[in-house]
VEXTI-864568 format. One record per residue (C-alpha): residue in one letter; x negated, y, z negated. Coordinates in Angstrom, 2 decimals, padded with zeros to 5 digits. Layout:
! VEXTI-864568
<res=a; px=X; py=Y; pz=Z>
...
This chain:
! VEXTI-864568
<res=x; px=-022.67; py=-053.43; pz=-161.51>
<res=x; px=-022.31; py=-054.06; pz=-157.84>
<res=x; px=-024.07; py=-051.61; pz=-155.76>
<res=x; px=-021.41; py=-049.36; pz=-153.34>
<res=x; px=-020.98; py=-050.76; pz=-150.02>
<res=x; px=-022.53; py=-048.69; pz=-147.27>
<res=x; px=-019.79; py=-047.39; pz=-144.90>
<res=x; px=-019.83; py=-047.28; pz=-141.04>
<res=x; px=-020.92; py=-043.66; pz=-139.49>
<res=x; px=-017.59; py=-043.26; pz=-138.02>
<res=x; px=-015.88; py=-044.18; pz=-140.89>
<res=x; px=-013.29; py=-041.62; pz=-142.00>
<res=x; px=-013.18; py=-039.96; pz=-138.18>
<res=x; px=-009.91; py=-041.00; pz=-137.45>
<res=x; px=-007.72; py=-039.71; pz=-139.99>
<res=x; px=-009.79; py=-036.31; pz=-139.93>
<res=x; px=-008.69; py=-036.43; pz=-136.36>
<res=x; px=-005.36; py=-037.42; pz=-136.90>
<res=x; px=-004.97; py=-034.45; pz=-138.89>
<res=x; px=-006.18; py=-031.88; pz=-136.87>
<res=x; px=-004.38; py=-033.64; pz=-133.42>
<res=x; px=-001.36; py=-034.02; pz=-134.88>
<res=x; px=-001.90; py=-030.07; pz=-136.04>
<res=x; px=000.98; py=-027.64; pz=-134.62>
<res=x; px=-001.45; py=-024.72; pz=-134.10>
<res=x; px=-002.51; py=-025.50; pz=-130.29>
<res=x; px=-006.39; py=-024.20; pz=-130.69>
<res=x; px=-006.77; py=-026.72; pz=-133.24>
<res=x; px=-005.48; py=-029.25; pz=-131.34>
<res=x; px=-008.07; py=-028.70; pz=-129.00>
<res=x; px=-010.87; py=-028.56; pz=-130.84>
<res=x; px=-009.57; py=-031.86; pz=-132.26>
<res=x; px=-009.69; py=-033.09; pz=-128.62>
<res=x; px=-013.01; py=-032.02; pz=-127.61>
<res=x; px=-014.54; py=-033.23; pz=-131.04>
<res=x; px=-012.89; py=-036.66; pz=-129.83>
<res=x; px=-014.57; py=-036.86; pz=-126.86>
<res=x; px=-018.15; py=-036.08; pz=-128.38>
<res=x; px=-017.27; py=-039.00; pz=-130.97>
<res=x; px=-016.13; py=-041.68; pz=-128.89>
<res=x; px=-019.16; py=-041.57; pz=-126.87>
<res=x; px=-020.93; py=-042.65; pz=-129.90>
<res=x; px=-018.32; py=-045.25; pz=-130.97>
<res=x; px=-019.61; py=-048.78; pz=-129.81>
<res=x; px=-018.29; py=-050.28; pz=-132.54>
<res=x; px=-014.86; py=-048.94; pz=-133.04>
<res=x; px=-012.16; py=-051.70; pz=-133.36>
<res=x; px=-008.59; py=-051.60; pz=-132.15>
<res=x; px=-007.05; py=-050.14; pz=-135.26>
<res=x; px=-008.84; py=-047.36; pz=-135.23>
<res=x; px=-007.70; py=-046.95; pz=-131.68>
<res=x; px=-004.54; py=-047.37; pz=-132.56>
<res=x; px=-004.64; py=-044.43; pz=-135.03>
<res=x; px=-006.24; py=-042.12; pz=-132.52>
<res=x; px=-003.73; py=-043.16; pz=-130.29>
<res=x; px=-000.55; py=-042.58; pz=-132.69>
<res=x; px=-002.46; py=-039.30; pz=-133.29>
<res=x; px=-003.13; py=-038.28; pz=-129.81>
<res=x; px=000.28; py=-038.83; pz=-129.34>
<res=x; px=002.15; py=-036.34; pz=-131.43>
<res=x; px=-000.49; py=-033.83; pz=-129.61>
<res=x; px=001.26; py=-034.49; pz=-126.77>
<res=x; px=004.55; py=-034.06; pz=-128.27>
<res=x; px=003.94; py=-030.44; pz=-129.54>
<res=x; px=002.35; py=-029.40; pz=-126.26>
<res=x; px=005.07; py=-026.99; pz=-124.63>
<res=x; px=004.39; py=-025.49; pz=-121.28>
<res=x; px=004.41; py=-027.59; pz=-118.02>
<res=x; px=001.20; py=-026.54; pz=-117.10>
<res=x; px=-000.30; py=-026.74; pz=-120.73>
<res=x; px=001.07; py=-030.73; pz=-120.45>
<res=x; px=-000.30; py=-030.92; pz=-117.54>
<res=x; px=-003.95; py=-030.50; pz=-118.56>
<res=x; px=-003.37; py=-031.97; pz=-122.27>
<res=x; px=-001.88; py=-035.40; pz=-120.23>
<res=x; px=-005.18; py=-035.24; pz=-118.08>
<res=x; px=-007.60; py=-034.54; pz=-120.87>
<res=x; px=-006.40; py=-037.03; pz=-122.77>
<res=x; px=-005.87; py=-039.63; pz=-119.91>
<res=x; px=-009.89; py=-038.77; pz=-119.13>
<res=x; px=-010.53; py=-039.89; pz=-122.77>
<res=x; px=-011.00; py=-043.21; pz=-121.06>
<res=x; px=-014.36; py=-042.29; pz=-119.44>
<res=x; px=-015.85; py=-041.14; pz=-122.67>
<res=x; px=-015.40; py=-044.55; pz=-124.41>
<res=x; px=-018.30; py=-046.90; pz=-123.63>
<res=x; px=-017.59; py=-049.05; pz=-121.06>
<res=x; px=-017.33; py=-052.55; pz=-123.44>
<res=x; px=-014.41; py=-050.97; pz=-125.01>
<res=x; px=-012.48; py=-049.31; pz=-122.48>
<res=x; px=-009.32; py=-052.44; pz=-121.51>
<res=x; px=-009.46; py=-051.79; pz=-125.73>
<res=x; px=-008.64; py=-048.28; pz=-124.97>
<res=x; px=-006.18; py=-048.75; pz=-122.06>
<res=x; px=-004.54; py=-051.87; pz=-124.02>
<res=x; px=-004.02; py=-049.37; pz=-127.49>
<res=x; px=-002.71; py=-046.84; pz=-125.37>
<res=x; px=-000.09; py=-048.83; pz=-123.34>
<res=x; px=000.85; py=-050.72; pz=-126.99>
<res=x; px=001.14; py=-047.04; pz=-128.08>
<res=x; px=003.95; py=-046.19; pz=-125.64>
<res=x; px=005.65; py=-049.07; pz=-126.08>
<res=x; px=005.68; py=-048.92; pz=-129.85>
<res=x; px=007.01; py=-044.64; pz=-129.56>
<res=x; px=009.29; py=-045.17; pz=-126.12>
<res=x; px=012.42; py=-045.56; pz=-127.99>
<res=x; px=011.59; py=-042.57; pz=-130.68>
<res=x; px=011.51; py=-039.84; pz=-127.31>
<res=x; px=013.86; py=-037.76; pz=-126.42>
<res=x; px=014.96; py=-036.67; pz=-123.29>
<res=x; px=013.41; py=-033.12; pz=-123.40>
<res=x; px=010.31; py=-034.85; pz=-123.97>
<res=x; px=010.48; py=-038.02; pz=-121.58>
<res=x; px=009.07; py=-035.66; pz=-118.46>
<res=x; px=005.79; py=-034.96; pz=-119.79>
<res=x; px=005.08; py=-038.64; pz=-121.48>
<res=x; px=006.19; py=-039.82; pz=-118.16>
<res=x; px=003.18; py=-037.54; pz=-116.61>
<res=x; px=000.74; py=-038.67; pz=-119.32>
<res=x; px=001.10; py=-042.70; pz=-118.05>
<res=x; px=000.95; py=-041.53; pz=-114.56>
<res=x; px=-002.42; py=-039.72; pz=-115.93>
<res=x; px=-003.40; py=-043.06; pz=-117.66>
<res=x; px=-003.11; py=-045.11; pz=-115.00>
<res=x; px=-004.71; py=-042.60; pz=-112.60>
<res=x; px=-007.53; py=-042.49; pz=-114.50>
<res=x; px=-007.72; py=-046.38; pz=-115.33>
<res=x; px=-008.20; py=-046.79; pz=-111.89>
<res=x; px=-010.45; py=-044.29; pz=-111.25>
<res=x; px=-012.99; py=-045.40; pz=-113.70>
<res=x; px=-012.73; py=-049.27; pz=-111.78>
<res=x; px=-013.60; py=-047.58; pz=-108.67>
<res=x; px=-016.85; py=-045.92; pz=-110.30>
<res=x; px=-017.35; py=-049.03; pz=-111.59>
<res=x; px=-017.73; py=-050.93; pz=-107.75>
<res=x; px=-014.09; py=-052.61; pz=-108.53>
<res=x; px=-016.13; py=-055.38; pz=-110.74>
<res=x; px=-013.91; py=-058.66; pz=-110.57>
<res=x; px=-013.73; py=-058.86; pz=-114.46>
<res=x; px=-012.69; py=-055.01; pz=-115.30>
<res=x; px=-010.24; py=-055.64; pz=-112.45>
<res=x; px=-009.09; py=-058.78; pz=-113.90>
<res=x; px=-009.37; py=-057.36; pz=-117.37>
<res=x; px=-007.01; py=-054.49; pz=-116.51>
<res=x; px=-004.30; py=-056.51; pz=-114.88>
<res=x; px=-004.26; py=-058.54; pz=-117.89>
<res=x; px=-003.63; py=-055.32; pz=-120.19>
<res=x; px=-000.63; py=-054.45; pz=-117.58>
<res=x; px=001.13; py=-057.94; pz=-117.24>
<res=x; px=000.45; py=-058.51; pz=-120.91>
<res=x; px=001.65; py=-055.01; pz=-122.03>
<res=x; px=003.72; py=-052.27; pz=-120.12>
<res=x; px=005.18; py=-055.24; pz=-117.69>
<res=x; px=006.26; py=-058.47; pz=-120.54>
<res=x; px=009.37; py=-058.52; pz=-121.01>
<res=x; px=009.37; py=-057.39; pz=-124.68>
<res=x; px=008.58; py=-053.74; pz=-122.70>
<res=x; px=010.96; py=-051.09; pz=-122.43>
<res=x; px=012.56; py=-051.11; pz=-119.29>
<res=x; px=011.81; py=-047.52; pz=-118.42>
<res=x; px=008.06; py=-048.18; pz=-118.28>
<res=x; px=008.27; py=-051.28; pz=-116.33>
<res=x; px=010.36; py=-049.04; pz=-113.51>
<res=x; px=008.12; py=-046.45; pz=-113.68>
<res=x; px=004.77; py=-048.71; pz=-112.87>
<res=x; px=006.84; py=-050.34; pz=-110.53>
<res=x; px=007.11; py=-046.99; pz=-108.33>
<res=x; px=004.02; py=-045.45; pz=-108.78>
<res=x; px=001.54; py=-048.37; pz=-108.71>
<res=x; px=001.09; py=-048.57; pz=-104.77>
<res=x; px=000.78; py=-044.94; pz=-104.91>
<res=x; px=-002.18; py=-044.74; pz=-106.95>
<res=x; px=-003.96; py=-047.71; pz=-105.31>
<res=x; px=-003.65; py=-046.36; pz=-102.26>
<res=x; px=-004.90; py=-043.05; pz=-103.57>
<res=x; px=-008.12; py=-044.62; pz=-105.38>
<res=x; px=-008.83; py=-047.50; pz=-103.03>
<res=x; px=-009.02; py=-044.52; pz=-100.14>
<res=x; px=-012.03; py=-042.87; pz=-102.07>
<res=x; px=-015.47; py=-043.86; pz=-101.74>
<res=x; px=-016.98; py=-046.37; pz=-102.64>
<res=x; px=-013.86; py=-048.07; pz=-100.50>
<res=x; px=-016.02; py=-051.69; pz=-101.11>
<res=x; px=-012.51; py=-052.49; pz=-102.25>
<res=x; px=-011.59; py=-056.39; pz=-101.26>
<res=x; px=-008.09; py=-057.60; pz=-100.26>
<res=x; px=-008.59; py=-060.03; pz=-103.82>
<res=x; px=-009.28; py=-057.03; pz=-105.70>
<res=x; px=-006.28; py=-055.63; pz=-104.35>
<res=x; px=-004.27; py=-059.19; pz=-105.29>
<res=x; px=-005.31; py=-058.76; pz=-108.69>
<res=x; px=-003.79; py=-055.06; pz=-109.09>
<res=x; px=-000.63; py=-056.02; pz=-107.90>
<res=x; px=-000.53; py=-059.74; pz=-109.05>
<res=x; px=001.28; py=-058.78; pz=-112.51>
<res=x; px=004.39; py=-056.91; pz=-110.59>
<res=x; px=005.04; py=-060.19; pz=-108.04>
<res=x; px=004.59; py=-062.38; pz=-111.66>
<res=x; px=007.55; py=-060.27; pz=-112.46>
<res=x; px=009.61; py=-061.09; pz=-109.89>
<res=x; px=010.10; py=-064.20; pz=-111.80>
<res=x; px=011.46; py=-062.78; pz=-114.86>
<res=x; px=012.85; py=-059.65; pz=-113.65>
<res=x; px=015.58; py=-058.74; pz=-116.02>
<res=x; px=018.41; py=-058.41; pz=-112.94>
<res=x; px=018.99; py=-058.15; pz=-109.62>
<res=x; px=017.74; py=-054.47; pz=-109.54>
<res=x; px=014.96; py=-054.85; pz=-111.04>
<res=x; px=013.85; py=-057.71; pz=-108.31>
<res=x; px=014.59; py=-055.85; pz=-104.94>
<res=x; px=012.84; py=-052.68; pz=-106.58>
<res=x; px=009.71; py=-054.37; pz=-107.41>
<res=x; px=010.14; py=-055.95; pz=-103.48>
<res=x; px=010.95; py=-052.69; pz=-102.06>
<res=x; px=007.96; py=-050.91; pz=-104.03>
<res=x; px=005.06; py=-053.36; pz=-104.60>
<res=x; px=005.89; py=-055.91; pz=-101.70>
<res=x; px=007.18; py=-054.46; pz=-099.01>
<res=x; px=004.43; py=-051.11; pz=-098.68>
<res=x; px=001.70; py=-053.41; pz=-098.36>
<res=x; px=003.69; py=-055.84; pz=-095.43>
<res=x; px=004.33; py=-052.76; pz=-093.57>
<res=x; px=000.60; py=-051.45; pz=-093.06>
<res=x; px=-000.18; py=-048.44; pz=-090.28>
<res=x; px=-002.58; py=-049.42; pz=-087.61>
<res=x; px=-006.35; py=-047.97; pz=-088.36>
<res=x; px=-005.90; py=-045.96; pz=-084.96>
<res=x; px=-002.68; py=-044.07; pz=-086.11>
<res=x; px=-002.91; py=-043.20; pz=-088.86>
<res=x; px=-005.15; py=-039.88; pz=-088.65>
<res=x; px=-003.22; py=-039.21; pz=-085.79>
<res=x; px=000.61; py=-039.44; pz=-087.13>
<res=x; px=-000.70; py=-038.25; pz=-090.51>
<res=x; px=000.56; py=-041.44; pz=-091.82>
<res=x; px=-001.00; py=-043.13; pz=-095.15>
<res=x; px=-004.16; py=-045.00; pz=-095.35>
<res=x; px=-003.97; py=-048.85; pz=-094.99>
<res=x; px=-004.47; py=-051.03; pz=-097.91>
<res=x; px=-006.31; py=-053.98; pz=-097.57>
<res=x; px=-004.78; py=-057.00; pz=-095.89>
<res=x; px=-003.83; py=-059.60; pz=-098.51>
<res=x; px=-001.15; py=-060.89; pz=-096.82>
<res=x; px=-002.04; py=-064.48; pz=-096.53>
<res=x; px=-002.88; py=-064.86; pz=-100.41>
<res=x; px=-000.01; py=-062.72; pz=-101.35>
<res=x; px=002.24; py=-065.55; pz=-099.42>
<res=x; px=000.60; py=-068.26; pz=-101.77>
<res=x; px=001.14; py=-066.32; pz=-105.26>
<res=x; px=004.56; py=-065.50; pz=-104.03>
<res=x; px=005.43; py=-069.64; pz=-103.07>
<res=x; px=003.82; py=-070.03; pz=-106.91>
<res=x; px=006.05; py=-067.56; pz=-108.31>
<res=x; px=008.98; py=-069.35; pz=-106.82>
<res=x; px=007.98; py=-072.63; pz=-107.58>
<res=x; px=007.33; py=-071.77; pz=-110.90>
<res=x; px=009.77; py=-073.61; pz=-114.08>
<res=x; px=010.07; py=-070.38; pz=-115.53>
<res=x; px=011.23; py=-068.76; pz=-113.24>
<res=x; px=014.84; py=-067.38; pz=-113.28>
<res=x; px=017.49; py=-069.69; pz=-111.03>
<res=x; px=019.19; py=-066.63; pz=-109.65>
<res=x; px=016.07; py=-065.09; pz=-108.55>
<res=x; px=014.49; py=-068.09; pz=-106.46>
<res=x; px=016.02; py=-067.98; pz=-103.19>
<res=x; px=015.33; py=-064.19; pz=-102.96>
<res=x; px=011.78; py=-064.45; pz=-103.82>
<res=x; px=011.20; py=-067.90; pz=-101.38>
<res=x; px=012.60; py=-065.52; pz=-098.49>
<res=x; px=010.05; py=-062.84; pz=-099.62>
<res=x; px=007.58; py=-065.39; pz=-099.45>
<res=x; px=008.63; py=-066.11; pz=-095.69>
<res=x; px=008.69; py=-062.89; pz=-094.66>
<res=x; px=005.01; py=-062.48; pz=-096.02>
<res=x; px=004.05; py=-065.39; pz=-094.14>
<res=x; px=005.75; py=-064.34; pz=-091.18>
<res=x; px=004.09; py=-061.02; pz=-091.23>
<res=x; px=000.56; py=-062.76; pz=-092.27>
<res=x; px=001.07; py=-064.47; pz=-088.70>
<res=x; px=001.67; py=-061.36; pz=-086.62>
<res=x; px=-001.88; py=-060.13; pz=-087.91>
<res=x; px=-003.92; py=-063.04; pz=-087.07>
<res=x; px=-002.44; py=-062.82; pz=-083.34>
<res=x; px=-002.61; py=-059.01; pz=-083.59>
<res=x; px=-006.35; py=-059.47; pz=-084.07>
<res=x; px=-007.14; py=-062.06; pz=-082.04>
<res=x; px=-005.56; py=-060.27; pz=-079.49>
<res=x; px=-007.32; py=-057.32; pz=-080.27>
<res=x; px=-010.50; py=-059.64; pz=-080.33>
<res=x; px=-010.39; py=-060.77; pz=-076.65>
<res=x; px=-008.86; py=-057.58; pz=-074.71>
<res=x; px=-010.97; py=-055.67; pz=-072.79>
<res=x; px=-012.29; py=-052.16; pz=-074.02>
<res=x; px=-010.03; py=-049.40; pz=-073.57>
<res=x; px=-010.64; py=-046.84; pz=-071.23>
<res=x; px=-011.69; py=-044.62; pz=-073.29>
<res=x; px=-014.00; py=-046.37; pz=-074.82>
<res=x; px=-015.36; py=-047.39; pz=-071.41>
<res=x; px=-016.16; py=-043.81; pz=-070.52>
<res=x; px=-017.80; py=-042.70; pz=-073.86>
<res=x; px=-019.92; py=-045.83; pz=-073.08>
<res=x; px=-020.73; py=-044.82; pz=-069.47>
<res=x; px=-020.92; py=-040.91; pz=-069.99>
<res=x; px=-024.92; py=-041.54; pz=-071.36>
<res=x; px=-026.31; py=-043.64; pz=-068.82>
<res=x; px=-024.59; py=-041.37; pz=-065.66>
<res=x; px=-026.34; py=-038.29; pz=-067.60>
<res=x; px=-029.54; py=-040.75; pz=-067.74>
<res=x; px=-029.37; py=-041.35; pz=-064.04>
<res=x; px=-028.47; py=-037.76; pz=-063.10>
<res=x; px=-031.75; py=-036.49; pz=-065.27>
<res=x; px=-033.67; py=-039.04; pz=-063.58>
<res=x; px=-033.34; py=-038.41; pz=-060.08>
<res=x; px=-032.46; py=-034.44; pz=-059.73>
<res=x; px=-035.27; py=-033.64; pz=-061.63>
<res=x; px=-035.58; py=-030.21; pz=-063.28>
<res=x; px=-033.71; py=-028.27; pz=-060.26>
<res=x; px=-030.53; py=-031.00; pz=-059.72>
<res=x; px=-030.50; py=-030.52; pz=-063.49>
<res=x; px=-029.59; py=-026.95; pz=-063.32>
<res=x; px=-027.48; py=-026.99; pz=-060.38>
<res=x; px=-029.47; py=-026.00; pz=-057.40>
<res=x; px=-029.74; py=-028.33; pz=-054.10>
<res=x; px=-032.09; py=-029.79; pz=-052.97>
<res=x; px=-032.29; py=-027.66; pz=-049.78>
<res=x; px=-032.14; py=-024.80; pz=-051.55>
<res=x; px=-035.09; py=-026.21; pz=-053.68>
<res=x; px=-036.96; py=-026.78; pz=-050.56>
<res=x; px=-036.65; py=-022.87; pz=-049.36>
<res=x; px=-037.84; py=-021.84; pz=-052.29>
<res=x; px=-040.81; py=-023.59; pz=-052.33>
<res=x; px=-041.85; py=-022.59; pz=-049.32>
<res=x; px=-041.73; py=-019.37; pz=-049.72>
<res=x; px=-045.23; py=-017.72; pz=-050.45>
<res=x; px=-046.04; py=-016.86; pz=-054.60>
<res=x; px=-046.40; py=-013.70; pz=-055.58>
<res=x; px=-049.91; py=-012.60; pz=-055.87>
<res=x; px=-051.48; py=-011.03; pz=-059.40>
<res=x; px=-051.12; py=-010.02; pz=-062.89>
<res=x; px=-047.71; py=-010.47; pz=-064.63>
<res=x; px=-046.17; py=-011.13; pz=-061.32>
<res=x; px=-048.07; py=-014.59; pz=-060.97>
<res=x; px=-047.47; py=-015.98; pz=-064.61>
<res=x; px=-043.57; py=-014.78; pz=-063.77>
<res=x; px=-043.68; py=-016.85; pz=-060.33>
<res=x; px=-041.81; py=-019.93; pz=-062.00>
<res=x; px=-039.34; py=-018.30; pz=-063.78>
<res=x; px=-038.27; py=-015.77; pz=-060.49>
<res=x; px=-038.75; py=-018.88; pz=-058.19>
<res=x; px=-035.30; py=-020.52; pz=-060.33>
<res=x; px=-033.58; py=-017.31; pz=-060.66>
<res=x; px=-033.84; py=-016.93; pz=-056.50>
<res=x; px=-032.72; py=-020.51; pz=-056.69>
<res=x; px=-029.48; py=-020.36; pz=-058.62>
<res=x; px=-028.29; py=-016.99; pz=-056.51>
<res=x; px=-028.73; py=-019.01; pz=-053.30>
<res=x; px=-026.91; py=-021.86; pz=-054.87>
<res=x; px=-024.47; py=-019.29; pz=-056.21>
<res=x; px=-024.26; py=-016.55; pz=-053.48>
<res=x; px=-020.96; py=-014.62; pz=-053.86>
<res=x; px=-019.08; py=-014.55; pz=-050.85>
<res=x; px=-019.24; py=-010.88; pz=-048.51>
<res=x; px=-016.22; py=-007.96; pz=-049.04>
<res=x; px=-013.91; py=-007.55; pz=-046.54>
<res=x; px=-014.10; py=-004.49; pz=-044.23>
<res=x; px=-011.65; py=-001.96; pz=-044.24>
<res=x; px=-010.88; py=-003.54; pz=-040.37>
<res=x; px=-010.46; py=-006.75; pz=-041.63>
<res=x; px=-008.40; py=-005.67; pz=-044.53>
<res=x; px=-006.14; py=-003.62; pz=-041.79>
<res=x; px=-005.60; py=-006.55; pz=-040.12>
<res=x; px=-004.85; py=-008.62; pz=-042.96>
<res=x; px=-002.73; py=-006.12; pz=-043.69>
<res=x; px=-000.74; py=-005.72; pz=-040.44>
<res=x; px=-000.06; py=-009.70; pz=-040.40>
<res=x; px=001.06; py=-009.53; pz=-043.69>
<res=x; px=003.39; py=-006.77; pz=-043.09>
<res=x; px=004.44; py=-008.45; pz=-039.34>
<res=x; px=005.26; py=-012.04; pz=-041.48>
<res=x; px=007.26; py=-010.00; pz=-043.80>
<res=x; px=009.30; py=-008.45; pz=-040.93>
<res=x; px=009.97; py=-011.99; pz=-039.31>
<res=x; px=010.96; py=-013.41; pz=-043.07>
<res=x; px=013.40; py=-010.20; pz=-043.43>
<res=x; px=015.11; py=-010.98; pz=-039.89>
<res=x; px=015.72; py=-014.83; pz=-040.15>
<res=x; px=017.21; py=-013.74; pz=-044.12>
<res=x; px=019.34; py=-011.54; pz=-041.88>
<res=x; px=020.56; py=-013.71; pz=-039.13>
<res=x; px=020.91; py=-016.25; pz=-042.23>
<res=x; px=023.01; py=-014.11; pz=-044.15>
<res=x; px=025.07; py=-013.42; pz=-040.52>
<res=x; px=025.69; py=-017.21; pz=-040.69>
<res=x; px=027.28; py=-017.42; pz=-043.88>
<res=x; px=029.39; py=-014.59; pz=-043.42>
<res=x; px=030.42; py=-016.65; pz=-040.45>
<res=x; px=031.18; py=-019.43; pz=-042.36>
<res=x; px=032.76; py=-017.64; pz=-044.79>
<res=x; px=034.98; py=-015.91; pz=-042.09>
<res=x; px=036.12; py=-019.02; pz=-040.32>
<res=x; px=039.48; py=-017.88; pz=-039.29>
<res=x; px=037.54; py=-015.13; pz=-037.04>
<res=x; px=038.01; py=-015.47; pz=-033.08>
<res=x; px=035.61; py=-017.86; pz=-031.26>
<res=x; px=034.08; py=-014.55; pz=-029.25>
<res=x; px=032.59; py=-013.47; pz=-032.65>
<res=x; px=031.15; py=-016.69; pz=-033.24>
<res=x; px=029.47; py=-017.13; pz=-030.09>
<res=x; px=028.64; py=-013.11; pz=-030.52>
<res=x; px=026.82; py=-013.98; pz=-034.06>
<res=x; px=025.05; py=-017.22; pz=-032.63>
<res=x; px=023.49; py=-014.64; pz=-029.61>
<res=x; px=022.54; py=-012.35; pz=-031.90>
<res=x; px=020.40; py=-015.02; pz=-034.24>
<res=x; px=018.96; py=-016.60; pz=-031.22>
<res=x; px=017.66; py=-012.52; pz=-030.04>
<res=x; px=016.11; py=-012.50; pz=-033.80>
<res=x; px=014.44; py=-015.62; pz=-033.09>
<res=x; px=013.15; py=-014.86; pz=-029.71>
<res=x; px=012.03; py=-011.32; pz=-031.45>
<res=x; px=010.37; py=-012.92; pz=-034.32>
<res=x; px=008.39; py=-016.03; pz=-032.68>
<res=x; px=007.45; py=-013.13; pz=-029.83>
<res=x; px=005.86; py=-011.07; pz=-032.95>
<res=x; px=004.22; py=-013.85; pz=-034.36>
<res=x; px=002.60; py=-015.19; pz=-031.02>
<res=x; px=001.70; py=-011.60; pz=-030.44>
C-alpha cells in the first residue's frame, strides 16, 4: 500500500496548545504560554490557520484571566508573542490576531470589554515596537498599515475597534517614534497614519469623521516647537508631514468613493493642512536667516575670552593675583636651603594671593567710639525732626486752634532745626 505521509514537526502543536490555553487552571495556562513562545521561535513554516487556532486559543486565556493586574501581564505576554515569531511571519501574526478580534468582538461582554480593550492597546504597542527594532523598514511599515486599513479599520469592522485605534494611534507613535533609534522619516510616519485619513472617506457618520480629525489630524498640525518642549513638559514632536499629508488628504477628497456628505469637511481639512504646511516653511526660513540668539552668542564667545585670558595672564592672572603684586613677589629674595628651597614656588603664590586678598584692618575701640557717638548724635537729630513732625500734624489736625499757637509750634520746629543742623555740623 501507500507508504504514510511524513508529517510536519509542528504538526499537532496547536490543538495541544489550545487545550492547555484555553485550560481554566491559571498555572497551566502559563505553562501553555511559555511553551508557545519556545515553539514559535521554531515555526518558519507555520501558515495562517494554524495562527488562527493559536489565536482563538490564546484568546479564551485571556477571557479566564481575572485580576487587573494578572490581565495586565497576560495582555503583555501575549501581545510580546509577536517578537518570538520569526520575522517573515510576523504582519501573519498581527493580521490573525486583528481577524481574531474582529471575528470574537460581538461574543464579549461588558465585564470583559476592559481587559480585551488593554490586550489591542498591548498589540499595537508591541507591533510598533518591533518596527522600531527593525530601523522602521519601508516594507514592514507598509506591510503593517496594510494589516490595519485592511482589518481593524474596513468597514466590515466593528465600530468599537475602529474608535478605539482612532484614539490611541497618535499616542503610541509618539511614544515609539520618541525612542531610539528615532531614524524615523516624516513618510514613515505618512504610512502609519495613512489608513485613518483613507477613512475619512468612508467614515460611517459625522462622528466618526471629526473624531478621526480631532485625533489623527489635528495632533500632528498642532506640533510643539523643539525648544519648548523640555521646558513646558509638553509632548515630543512628530515628524513634519504636513505637506504630503495635504496631498493624501486632496486624494481622499477627490476620490469617487468617497461619501458626498463628507467632502466639503475633508477639502477644508485639506486647507487647513496646507495652510499650516505654509506657516512652517516661513517659520524655518525665518529661523534660517535670523541671527543667533544671545545665548547662543555667549556660549560661543565664553571659550575664546577664557583662551585669551589664559594666554596673556599667564599662570599668576590665572589665579587671580596682579600683576604688581606678581612683580613684589619676585623680587623678593628665595629662601635659602633644604625643604625651604624646593617649597620657594609654592610659598612665593601663597604670599601672592594674601596680598591680592589682604583683609581689611579692625577698627579701634576709638574709632568704634566715634562711630558710635555719630550714630547715636544722627539718631537724636532723626528723633527731633519725627517730633517737630508729629507737632505739625497735630497742628493740622487742630486747625481751629488760635493763630499764637501756630506761630508758637512753627518757632518751636525751627529751634529743633537750628539744634539739630548745630549737632550735626558739630
Amino acid at each position: 500500500g501507500e507508504p504514510p505521509r511524513r508529517m510536519p514537526p509542528h504538526a499537532g502543536k496547536p490543538s495541544k496548545f489550545g487545550l492547555q490555553l484555553g485550560s481554566s487552571d491559571k498555572p497551566t495556562r502559563d505553562k501553555a504560554v511559555k511553551a508557545l513562545a519556545r515553539y514559535l521561535k521554531r515555526a518558519h513554516e507555520i501558515d495562517e490557520l494554524e495562527l488562527s487556532k493559536l489565536w482563538k486559543a490564546l484568546f479564551y486565556c485571556m477571557w479566564h484571566s481575572d485580576k487587573r493586574a494578572t490581565q495586565g501581564e497576560l495582555a503583555d505576554r501575549l501581545a510580546g508573542l509577536v517578537h518570538a515569531v520569526p520575522p517573515q511571519k510576523r504582519l501573519l501574526f498581527a493580521k490573525v490576531f486583528w481577524e481574531t478580534m474582529m471575528r470574537e468582538w460581538h461574543g464579549i461582554d461588558r465585564l470583559r470589554l476592559d481587559k480585551f480593550y488593554l490586550l489591542q492597546r498591548r498589540a499595537l504597542e508591541h507591533a510598533l515596537r518591533d518596527l522600531r527594532s527593525r530601523g522602521w523598514e519601508e516594507e514592514a511599515v507598509v506591510g503593517y498599515a496594510q494589516v490595519l486599513s485592511e482589518g481593524p479599520l474596513d468597514t466590515r469592522s466593528p465600530v468599537g475597534l475602529r474608535y478605539f485605534l482612532i484614539d490611541g494611534v497618535i499616542e503610541q507613535l509618539r511614544t515609539q517614534l520618541a525612542e531610539p533609534p528615532a531614524n524615523a522619516e516624516d513618510r514613515t510616519l505618512l504610512a502609519l497614519v495613512a489608513p485613518f485619513v483613507r477613512l475619512l472617506g468612508r467614515a460611517d457618520d459625522t462622528h466618526m469623521l471629526e473624531r478621526t480629525a480631532s485625533k489623527v489630524v489635528e495632533p500632528l498640525l498642532n506640533q510643539p516647537h523643539d525648544d519648548e518642549h523640555d521646558e513646558q513638559g509638553e509632548q515630543l514632536p512628530l515628524p513634519d508631514c504636513s505637506e504630503q499629508l495635504g496631498e493624501l488628504l486632496f486624494e481622499v477628497a477627490s476620490d469617487a468613493q468617497t461619501r458626498q456628505t463628507h467632502r466639503e469637511f475633508i477639502y477644508a481639512l485639506q486647507r487647513r493642512v496646507e495652510k499650516a504646511a505654509r506657516a512652517g516653511r516661513q517659520c524655518a526660513a525665518a529661523a534660517a536667516a535670523a541671527p543667533p540668539r544671545q545665548d547662543e552668542a555667549e556660549a560661543a564667545a565664553r571659550p575664546e575670552a577664557s583662551r585669551k585670558r589664559r594666554g596673556s595672564g599667564g599662570g599668576a592672572a590665572a589665579g587671580g593675583v596682579s600683576s604688581s603684586d606678581a612683580a613684589a613677589l619676585a623680587a623678593q629674595p628665595e629662601p635659602a636651603g633644604g625643604a625651604d628651597s624646593v617649597t620657594s614656588e609654592g610659598r612665593s603664590a601663597e604670599g601672592a594671593a594674601k596680598l591680592h586678598k589682604r583683609p581689611r584692618a579692625r577698627p579701634t575701640a576709638e574709632a568704634a567710639g566715634e562711630a558710635g557717638s555719630g550714630r547715636s548724635s544722627c539718631a537724636s537729630v532723626h528723633r527731633r525732626q519725627e517730633e517737630s513732625a508729629a507737632d505739625r500734624g497735630r497742628g493740622l489736625a487742630g486747625a481751629s486752634g488760635s493763630a499764637r499757637k501756630m506761630g508758637a509750634r512753627k518757632m518751636g520746629a525751627k529751634k529743633s532745626a537750628r539744634a539739630a543742623k548745630a549737632i550735626v555740623s558739630g
